[in-house]
N, CA, C and O of each residue as an XYZ file, in Angstrom:
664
protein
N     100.996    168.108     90.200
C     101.843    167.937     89.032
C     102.122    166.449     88.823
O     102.685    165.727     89.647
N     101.691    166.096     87.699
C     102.427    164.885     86.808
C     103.785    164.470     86.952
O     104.491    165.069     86.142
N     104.512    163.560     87.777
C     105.526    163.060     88.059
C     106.044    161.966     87.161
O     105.978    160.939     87.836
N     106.554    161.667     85.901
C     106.899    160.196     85.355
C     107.797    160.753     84.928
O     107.933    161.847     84.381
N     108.806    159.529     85.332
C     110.487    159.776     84.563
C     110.407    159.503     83.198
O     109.802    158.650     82.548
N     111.605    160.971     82.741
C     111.668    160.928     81.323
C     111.949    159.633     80.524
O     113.013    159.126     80.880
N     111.345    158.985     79.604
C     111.207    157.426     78.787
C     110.926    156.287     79.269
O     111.427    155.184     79.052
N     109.612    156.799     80.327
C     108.802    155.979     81.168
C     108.112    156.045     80.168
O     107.442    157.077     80.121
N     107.879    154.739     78.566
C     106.635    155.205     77.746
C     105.557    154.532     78.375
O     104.418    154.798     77.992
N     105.777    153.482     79.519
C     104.520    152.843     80.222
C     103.776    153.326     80.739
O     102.560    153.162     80.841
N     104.790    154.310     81.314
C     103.821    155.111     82.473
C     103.307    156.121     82.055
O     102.522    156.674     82.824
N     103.559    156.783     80.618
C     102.730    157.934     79.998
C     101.672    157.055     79.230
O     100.540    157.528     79.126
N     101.912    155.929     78.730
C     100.796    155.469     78.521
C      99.436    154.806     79.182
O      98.258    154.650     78.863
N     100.272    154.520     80.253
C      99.316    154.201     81.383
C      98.755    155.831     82.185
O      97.824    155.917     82.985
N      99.455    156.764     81.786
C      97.975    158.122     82.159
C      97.917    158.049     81.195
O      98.404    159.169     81.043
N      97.705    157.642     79.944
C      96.733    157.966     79.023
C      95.576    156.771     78.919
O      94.480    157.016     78.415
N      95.860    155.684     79.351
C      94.782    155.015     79.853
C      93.592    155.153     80.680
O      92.394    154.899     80.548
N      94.484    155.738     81.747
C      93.518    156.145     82.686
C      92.468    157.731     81.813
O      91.260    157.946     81.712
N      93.557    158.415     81.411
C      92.400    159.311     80.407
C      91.431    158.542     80.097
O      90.375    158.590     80.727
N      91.657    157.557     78.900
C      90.365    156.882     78.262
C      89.476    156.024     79.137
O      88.469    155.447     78.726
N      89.901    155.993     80.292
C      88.857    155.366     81.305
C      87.710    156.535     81.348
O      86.574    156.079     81.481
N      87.825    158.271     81.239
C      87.059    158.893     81.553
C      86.071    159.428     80.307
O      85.277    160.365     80.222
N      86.436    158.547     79.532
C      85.453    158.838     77.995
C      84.204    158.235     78.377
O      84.318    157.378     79.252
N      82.737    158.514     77.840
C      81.911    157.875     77.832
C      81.314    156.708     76.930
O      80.806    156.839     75.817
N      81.474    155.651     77.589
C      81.137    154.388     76.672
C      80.049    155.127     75.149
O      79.086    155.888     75.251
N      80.554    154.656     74.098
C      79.621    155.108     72.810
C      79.542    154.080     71.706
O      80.634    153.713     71.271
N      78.501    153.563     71.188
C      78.987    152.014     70.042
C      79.459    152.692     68.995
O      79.620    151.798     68.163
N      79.876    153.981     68.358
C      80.420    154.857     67.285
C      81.511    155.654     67.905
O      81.677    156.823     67.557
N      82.400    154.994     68.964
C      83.364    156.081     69.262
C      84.498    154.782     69.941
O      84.138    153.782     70.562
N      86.082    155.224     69.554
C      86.710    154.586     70.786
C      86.835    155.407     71.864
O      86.681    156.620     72.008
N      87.142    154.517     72.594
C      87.156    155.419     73.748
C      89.029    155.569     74.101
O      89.723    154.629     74.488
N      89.378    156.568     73.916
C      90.801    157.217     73.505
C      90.937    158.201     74.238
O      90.242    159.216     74.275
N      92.538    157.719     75.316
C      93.575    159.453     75.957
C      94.648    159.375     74.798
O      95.047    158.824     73.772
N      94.812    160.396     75.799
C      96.274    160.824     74.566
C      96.870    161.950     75.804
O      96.124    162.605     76.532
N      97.858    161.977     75.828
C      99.250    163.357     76.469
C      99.994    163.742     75.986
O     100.597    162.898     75.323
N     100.458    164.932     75.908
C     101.261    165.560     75.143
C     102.333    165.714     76.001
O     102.076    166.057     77.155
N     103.773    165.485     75.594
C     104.649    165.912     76.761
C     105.844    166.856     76.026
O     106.256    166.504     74.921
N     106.447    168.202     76.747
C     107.490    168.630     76.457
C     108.410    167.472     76.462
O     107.885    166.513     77.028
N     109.377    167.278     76.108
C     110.493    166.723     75.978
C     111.743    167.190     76.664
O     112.672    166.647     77.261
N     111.459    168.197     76.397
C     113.141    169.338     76.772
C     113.230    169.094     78.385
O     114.313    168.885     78.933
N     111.732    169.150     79.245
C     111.574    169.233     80.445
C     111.208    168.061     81.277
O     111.304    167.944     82.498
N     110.699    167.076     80.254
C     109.738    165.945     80.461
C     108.064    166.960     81.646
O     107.744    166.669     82.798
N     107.664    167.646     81.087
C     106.410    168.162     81.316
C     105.411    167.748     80.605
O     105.420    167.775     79.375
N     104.428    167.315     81.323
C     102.696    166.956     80.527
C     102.215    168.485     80.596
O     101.932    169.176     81.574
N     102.219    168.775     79.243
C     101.253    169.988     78.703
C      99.839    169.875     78.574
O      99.087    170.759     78.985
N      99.380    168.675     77.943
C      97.764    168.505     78.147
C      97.510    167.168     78.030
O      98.343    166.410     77.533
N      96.369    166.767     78.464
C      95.613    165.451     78.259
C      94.012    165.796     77.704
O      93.251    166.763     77.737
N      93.993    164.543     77.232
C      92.468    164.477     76.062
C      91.822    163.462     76.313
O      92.515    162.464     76.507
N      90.420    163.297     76.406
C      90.076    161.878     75.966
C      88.975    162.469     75.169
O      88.872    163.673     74.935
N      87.822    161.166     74.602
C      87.128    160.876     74.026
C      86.089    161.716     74.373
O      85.662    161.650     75.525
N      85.579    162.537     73.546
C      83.964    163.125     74.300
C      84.628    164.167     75.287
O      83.896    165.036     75.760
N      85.709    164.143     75.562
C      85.698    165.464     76.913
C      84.999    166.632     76.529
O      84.218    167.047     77.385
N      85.082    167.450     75.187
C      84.555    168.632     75.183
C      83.326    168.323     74.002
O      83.185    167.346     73.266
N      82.612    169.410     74.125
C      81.342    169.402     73.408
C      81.835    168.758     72.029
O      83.014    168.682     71.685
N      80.525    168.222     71.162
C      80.861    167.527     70.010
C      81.645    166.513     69.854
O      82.432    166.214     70.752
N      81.584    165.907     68.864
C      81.991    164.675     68.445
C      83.553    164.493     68.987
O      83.944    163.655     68.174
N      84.365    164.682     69.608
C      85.724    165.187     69.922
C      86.464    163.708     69.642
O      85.897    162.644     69.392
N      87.600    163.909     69.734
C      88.511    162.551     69.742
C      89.728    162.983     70.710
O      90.112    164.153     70.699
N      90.237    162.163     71.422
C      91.446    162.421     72.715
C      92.719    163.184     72.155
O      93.467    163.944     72.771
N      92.759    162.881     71.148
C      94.165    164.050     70.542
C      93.599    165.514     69.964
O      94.117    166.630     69.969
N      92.407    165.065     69.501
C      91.960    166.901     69.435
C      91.478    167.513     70.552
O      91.650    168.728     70.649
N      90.740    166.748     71.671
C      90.955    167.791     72.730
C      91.748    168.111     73.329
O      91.695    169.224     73.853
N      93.088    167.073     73.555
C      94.362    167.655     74.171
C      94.869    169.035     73.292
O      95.274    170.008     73.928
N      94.836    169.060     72.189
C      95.202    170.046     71.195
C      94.275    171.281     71.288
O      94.393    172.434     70.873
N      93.457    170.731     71.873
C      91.878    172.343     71.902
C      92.215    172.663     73.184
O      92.290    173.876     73.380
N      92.490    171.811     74.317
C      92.586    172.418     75.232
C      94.308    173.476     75.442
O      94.403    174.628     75.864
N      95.019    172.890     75.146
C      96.311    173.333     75.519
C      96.148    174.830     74.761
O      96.415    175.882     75.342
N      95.607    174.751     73.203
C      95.287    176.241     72.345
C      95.014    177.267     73.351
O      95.706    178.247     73.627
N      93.669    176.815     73.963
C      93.025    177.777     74.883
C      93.720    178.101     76.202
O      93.537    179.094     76.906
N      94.468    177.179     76.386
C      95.279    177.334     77.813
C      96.682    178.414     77.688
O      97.322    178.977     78.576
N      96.836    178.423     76.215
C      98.095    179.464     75.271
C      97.431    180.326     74.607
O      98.128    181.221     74.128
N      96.006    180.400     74.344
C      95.450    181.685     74.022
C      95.675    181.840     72.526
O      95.870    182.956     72.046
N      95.652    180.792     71.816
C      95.876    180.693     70.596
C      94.830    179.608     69.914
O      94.376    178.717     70.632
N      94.544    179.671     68.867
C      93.796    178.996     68.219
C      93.994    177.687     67.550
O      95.050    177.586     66.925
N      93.113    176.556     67.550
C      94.745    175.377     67.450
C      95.258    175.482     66.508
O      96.256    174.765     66.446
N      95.032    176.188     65.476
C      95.773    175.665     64.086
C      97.066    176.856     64.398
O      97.900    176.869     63.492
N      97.247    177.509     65.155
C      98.259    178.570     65.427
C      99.077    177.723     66.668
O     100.072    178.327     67.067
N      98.879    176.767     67.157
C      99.867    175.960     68.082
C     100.940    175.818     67.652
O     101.807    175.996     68.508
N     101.453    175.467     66.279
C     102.544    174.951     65.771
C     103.711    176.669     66.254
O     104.900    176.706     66.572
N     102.984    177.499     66.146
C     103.765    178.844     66.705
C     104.205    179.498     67.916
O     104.711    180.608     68.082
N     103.820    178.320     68.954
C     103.913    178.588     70.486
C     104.291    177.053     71.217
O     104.208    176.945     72.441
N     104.672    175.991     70.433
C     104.722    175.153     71.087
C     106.457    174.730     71.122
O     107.169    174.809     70.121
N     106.861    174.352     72.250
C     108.502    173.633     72.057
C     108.791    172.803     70.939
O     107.854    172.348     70.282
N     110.218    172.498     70.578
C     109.951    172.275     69.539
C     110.754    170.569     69.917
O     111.519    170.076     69.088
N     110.496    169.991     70.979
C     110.667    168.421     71.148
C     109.903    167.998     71.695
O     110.201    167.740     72.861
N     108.412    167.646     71.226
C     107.064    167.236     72.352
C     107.164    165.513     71.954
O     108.130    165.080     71.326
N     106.227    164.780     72.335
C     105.831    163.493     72.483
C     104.076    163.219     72.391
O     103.361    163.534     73.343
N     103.649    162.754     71.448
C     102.135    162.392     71.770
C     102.070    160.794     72.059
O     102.374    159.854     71.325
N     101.519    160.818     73.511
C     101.292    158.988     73.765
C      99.644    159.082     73.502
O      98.993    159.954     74.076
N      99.077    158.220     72.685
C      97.615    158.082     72.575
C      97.194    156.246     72.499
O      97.296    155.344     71.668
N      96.849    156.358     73.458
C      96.055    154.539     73.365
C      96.061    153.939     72.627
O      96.635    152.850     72.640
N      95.133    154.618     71.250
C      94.675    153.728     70.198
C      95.754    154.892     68.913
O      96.163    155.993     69.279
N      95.973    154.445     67.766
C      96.907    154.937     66.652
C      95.367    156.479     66.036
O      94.153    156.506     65.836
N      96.371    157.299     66.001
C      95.702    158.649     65.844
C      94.718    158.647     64.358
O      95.339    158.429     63.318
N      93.268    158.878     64.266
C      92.587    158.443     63.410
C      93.150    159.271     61.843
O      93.831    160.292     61.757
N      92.661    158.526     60.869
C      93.249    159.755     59.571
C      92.480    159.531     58.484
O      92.909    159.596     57.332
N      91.031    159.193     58.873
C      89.699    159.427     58.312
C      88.413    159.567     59.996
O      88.532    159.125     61.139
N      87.013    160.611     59.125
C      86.644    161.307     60.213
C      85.384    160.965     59.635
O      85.004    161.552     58.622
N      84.538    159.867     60.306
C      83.090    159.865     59.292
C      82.033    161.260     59.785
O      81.020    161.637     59.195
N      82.577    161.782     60.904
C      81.661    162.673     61.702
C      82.212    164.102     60.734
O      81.670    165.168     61.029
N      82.938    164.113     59.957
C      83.342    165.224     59.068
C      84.220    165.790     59.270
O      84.838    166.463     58.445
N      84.639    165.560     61.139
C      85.854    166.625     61.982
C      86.986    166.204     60.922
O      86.925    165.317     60.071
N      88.296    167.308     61.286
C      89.625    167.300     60.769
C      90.068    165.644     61.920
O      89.841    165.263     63.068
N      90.865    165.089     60.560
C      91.410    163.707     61.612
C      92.643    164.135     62.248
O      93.450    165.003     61.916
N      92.601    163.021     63.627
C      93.357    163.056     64.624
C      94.937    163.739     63.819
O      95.670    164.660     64.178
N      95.011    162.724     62.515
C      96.329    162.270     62.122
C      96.958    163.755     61.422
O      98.141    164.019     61.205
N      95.799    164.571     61.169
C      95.942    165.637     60.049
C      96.565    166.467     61.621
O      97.782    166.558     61.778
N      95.712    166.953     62.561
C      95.930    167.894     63.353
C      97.596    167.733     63.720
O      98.445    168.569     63.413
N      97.881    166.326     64.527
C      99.481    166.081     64.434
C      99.894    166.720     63.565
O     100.294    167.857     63.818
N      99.936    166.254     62.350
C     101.223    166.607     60.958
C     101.238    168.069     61.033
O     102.294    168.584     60.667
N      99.911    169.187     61.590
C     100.139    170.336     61.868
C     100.844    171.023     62.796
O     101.029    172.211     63.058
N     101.259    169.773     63.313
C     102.913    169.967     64.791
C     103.833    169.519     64.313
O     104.935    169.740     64.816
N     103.725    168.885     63.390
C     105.405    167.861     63.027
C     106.462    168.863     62.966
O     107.313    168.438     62.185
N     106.759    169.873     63.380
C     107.846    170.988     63.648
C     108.248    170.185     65.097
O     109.289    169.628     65.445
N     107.079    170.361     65.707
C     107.311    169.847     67.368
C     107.541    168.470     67.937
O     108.483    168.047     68.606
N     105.931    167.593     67.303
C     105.632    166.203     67.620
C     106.974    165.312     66.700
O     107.111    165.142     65.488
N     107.765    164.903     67.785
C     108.828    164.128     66.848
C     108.271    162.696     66.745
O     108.257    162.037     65.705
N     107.823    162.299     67.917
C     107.537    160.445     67.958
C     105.276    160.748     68.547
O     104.501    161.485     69.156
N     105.344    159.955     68.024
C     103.829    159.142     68.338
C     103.984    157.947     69.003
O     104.238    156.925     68.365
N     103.843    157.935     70.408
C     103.477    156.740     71.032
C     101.973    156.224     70.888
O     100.911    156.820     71.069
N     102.284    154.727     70.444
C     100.609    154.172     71.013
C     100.550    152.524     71.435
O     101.290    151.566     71.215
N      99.470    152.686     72.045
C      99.423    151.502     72.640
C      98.692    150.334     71.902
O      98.926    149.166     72.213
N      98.058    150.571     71.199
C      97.294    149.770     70.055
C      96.955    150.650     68.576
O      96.501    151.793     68.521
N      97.335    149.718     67.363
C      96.931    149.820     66.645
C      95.097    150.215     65.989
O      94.175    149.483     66.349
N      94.862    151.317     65.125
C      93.287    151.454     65.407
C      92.369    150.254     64.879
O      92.392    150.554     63.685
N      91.705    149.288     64.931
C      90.964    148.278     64.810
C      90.171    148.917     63.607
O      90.033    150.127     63.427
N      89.663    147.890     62.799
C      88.984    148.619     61.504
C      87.584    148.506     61.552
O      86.978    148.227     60.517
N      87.080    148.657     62.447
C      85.774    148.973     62.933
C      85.115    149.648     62.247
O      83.984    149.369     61.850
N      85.996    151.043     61.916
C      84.771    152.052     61.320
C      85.165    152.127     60.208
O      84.472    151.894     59.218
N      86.411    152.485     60.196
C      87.180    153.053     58.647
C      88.291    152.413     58.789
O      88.786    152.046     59.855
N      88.910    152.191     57.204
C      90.197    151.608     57.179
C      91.543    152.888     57.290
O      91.887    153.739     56.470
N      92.002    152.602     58.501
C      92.925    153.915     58.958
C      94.460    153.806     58.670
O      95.244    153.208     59.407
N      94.721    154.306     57.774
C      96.446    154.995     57.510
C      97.137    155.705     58.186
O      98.299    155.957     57.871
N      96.410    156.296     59.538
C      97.585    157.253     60.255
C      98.841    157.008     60.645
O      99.552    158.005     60.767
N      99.410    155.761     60.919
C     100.943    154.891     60.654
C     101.426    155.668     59.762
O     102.191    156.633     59.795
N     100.881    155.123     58.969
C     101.382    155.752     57.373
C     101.679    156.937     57.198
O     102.863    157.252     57.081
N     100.720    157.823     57.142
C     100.926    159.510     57.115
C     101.914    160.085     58.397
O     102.745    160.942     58.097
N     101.854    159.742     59.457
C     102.829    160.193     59.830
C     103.865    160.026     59.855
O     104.641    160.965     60.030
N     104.353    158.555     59.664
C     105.882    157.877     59.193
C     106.169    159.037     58.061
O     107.088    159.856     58.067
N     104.987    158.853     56.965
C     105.633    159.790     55.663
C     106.139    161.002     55.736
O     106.860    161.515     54.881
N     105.727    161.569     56.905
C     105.961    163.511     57.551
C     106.995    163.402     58.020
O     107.685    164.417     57.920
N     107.679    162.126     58.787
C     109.003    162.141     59.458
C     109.015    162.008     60.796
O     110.074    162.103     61.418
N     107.368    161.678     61.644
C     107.148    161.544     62.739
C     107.177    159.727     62.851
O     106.648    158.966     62.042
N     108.007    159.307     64.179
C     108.288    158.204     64.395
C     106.894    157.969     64.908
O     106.156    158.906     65.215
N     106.549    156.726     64.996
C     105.267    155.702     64.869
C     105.928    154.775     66.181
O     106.899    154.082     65.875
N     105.497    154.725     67.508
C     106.565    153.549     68.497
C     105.351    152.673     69.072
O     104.365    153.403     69.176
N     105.152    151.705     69.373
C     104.335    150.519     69.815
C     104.863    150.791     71.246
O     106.053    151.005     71.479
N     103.772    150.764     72.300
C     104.061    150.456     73.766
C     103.615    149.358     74.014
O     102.413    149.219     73.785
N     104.318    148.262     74.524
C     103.729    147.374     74.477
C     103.465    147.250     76.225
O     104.113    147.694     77.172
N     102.653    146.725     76.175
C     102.156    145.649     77.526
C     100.858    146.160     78.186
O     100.361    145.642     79.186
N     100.370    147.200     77.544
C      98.754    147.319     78.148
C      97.638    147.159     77.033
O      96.720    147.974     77.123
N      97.583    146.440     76.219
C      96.932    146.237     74.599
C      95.748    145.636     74.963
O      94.685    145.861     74.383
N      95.929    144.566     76.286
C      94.686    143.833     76.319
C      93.469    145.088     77.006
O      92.301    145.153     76.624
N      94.036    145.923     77.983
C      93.372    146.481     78.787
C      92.806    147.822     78.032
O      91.722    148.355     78.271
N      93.732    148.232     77.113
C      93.464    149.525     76.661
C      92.551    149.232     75.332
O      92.108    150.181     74.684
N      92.230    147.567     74.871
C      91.253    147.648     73.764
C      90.157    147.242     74.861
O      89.082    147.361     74.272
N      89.902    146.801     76.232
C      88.738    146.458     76.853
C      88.607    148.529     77.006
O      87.496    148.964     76.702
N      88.975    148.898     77.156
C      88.347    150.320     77.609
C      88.090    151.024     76.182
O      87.028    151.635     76.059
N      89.254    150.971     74.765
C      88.456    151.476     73.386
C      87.177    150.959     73.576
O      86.464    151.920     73.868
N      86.305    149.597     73.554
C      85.696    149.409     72.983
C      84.552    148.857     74.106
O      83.861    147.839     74.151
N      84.716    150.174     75.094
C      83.348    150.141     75.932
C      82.336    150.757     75.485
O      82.282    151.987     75.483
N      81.477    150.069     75.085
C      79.935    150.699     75.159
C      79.789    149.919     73.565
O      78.576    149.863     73.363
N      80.590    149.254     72.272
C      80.510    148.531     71.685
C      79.547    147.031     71.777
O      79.547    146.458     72.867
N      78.777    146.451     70.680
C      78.440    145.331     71.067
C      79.438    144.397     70.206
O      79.878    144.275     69.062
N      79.523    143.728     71.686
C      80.925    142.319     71.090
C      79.959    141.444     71.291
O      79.706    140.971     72.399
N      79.212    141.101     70.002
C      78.616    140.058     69.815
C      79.208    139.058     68.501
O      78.660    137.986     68.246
């Protein structure tokens, strides 16, 4: 079991670092964790990264695919089984355009905003691929947007493994 004191956001962001350490370097992907935590209990319900499950995946939709299956529900039916004070810490800011076609990071959240009160992240998403609004859309739903600061340098050397920084 996951041990971090409740409004340790370092230390949930630092396991979600270590998540995105286990993504596979890709030059079309960041490499992104994310954790979901009860609140009420301070419990980690699931972790995600990049690539964990088949297909194009991103670290907040597999935390969200996995926890479904772990509740026996389908994800878009989560919002009906989940507590209703969670926390998402994710590395990089939750995507809210999808060139691979998937539903974005940012959409699946707003389908918790009953639950997900705050969005932690550790970096802003870099405009690499697409120009990303998820700040935006979720501020607009009523979900707080919080900056962790102090692992930015480390957690954009691990987004942007397998990238050419030329």
């Amino acid at each position: 079991m996951i041990m971090i004191k409740a409004d340790d956001h370092s230390g949930y962001m630092q396991l979600a670092l270590d998540e995105a350490r286990k993504s596979p370097p890709k030059a079309t992907n960041f490499c992104v964790g994310a954790v979901l935590v009860d609140l009420s209990c301070n419990r980690v319900l699931a972790t995600g990264y990049t690539l964990e499950l088949p297909g194009n995946t991103h670290a907040e939709q597999c935390c969200f695919m996995k926890l479904a299956d772990q509740l026996g529900v389908p994800e878009e039916r989560l919002k009906d089984v989940l507590p209703s004070e969670m926390a998402l810490y994710t590395t990089v800011e939750p995507c809210s355009k999808r060139l691979s076609g998937n539903l974005p990071c940012v959409e699946r959240v707003l389908r918790l905003a009953d639950s997900i009160k705050t969005v932690y992240v550790g970096v802003m998403e870099p405009e690499t691929f697409v120009n990303n609004s998820g700040k935006k859309s979720l501020q607009d739903a009523g979900i707080s947007v919080v900056r962790v600061q102090g692992l930015e340098a480390e957690i954009l050397k691990v987004a942007t493994a397998g990238h050419n920084n030329t």
